[in-house]
N, C-alpha and C positions, 0 to 999 in steps of 0.2 A: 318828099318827092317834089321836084321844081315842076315838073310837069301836070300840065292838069286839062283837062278834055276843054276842047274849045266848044263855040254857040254850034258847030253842026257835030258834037260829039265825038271827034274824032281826037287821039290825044297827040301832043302837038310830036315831031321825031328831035331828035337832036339839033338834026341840020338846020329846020323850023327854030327853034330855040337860038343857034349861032347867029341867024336873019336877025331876028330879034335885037339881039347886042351885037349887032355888027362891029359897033365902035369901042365897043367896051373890052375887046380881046384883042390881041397881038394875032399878028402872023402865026408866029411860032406856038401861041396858046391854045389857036383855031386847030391848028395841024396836032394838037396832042388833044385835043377835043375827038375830032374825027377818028381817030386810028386808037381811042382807047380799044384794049381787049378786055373780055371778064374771061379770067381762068380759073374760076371756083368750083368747076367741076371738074380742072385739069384738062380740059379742053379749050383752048384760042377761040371764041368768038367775039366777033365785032359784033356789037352790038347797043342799041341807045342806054339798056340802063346803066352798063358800062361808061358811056359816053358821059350821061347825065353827071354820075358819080366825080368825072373829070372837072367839067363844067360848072359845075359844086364847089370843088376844092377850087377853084382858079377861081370863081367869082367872093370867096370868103375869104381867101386870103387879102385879094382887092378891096374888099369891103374893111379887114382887117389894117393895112396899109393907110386908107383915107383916112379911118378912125382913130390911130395911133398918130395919125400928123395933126390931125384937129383941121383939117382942108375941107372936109364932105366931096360932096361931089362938083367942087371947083377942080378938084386934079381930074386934066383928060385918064381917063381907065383906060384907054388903047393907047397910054405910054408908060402904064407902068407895069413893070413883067417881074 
């Protein structure tokens, strides 16, 4: 889990975490961040661990992308989708 309780214990929410990497997701990554669903119980909630789960895949594949170019983090992340 990317999340983890901050110094006043509270644990951080999704949208917290997007602040965070402001620069490091697209428009269009943000907007599929926010609007994930969990439908594991056959029920549509919006919800962060949903979100997280999003948030996850999109910054691994980034990570994966850098790493496969041999760049690190010389490639701006909020241009590549």
């Amino acid at each position: 889990q990317a999340r983890r309780r901050g110094k006043d214990g509270r644990m951080p929410s999704a949208e917290d975490m997007l602040k965070t990497f402001a620069t490091v997701f697209t428009a269009h990554e943000k907007q599929e961040i926010r609007s994930a669903l969990n439908d594991g119980t056959g029920m549509h909630v919006n919800d962060d661990d949903a979100k997280e789960e999003v948030f996850r895949r999109h910054w691994s594949l980034k990570e994966s992308l850098v790493k496969a170019m041999g760049v690190g983090l010389a490639l701006e992340l909020g241009r590549a989708e």
